[in-house]
C-alpha positions as CSV (number, residue, x, y, z in Angstrom):
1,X,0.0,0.0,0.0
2,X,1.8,3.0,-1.3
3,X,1.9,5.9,1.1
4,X,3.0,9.7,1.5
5,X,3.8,11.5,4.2
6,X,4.3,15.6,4.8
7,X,5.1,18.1,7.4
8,X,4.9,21.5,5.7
9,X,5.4,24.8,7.0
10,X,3.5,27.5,5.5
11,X,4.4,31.0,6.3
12,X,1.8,34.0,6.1
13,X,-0.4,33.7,2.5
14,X,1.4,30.9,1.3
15,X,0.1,27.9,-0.6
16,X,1.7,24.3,-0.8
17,X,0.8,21.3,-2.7
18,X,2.4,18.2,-1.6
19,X,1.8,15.5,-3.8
20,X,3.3,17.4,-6.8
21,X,6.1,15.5,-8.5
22,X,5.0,12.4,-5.8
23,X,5.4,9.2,-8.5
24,X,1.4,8.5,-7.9
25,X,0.4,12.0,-8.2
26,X,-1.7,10.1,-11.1
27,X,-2.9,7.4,-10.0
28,X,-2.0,4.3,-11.8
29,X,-4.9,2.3,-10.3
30,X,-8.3,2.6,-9.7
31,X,-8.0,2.3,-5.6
32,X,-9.6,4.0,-2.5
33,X,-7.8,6.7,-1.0
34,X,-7.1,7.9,2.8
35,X,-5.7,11.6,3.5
36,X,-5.5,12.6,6.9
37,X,-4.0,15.9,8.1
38,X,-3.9,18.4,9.9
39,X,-2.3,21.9,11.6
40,X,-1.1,23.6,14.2
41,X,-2.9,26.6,14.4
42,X,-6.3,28.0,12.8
43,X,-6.7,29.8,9.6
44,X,-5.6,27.0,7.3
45,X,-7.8,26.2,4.5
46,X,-7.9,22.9,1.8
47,X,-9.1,21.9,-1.5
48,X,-8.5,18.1,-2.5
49,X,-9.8,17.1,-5.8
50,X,-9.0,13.6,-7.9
51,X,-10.0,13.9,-11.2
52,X,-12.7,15.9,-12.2
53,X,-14.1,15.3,-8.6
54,X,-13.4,17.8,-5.6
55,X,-13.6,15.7,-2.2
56,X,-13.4,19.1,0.0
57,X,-14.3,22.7,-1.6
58,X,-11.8,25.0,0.2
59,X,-12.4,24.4,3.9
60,X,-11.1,24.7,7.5
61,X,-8.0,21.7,8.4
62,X,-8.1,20.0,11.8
63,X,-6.5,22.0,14.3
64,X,-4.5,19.2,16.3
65,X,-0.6,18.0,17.3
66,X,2.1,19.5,17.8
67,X,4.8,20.7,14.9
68,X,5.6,17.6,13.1
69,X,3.0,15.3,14.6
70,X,1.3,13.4,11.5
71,X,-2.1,12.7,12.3
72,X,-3.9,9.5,12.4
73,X,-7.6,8.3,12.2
74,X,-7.7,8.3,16.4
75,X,-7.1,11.9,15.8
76,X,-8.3,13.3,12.8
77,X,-11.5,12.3,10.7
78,X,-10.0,10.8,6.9
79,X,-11.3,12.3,3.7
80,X,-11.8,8.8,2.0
81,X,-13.0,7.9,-1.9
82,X,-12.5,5.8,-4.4
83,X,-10.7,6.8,-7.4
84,X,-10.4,5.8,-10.5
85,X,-6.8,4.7,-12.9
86,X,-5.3,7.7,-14.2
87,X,-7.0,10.6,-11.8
88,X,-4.8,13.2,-10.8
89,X,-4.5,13.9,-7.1
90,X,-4.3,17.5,-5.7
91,X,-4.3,18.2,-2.5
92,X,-3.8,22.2,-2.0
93,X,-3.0,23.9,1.5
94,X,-3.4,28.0,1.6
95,X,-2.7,30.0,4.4
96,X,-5.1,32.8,5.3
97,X,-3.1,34.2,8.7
98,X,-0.5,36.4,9.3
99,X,1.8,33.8,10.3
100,X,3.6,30.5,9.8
101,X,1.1,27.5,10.1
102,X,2.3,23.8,9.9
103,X,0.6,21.3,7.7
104,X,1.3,17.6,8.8
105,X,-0.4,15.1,6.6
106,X,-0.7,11.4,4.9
107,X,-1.7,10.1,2.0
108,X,-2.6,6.1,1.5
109,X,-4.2,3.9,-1.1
């Protein structure tokens, strides 16, 4: 079960992808995913499509952890669907504060 892991941190109006250049960005299967994350302070916002579907339409991440904590389902609710060969993930973190903000997060299939 490939996996991908991230601990990001974003400083004031930034925005990070992490699964670009990641050798399943496209997914070479159809397969169900898992992505759990989450950050360290408020104000951080995601969008995660695959495909031509959007799982979650720019909202709020989990605040939870402590810098470089990655999150796990006792912690943090998983966006989960299944996806089909060839989709393109995107996961894409935006920062809305004034400050850093860290993203900690995992990808599985």
């Amino acid at each position: 079960m490939p996996a991908f892991t991230w601990v990001h941190s974003l400083a004031a109006g930034e925005v990070y992808e992490p699964l670009v250049n990641w050798q399943y960005e496209r997914m070479p299967i159809a397969a169900i995913i898992k992505v759990l994350h989450s950050a360290t302070a408020v104000g951080l916002v995601v969008t995660i499509t695959a495909g031509s579907d959007t799982l979650v339409d720019e909202g709020p991440v989990t605040l939870f952890g402590a810098a470089g904590v990655i999150p796990s389902e006792q912690n943090v609710e998983p966006v989960v669907d299944e996806v089909a060969a060839g989709d393109k993930l995107r996961i894409r973190y935006r920062n809305t504060t004034g400050g850093a903000v860290e993203a900690h997060g995992v990808i599985r299939f």
